[in-house]
N, C-alpha and C positions, 0 to 999 in steps of 0.2 A: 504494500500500500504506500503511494506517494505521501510524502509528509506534506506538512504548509508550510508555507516562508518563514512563518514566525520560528518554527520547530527547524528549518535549516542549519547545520553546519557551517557554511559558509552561498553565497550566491552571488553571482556577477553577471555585470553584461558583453559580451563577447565583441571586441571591436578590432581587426588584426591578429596580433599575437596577444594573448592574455593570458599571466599565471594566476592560478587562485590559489592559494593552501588552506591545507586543514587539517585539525587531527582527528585521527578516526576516533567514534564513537565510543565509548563504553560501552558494556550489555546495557539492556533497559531492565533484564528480567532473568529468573534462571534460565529459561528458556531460550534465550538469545543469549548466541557466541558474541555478539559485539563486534567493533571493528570493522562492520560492513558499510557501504554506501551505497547508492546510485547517483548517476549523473543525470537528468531531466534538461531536453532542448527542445527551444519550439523558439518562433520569432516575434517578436514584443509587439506587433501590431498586423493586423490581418494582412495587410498588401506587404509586408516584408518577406524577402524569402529566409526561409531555413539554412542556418550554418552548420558545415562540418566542422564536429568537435575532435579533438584528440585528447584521451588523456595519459599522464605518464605518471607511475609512482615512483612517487622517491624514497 
């Protein structure tokens, strides 16, 4: 399940090259390993097109 903004790690807007960082999460729960994320793309306004994203762990 996608989180909300508020609940976000970290969020940016993609303009050229762009780093973001973050640290991985904690668990939330026993039940969760932690440490996981996803990345979520789409374009800020209907007539924008969509960017390739890349990402790389450090």
């Amino acid at each position: 399940m996608a989180c909300t903004e508020r609940m976000a790690v970290t969020s940016g807007v993609i303009s050229g090259t762009t780093d973001l960082s973050m640290i991985c999460p904690p668990a939330r729960g026993a039940d969760e390993a932690g440490g996981q994320f996803s990345v979520f793309t789409g374009p800020a306004f209907p007539d924008d097109a969509s960017t390739k994203v890349t990402c790389t762990v450090r």
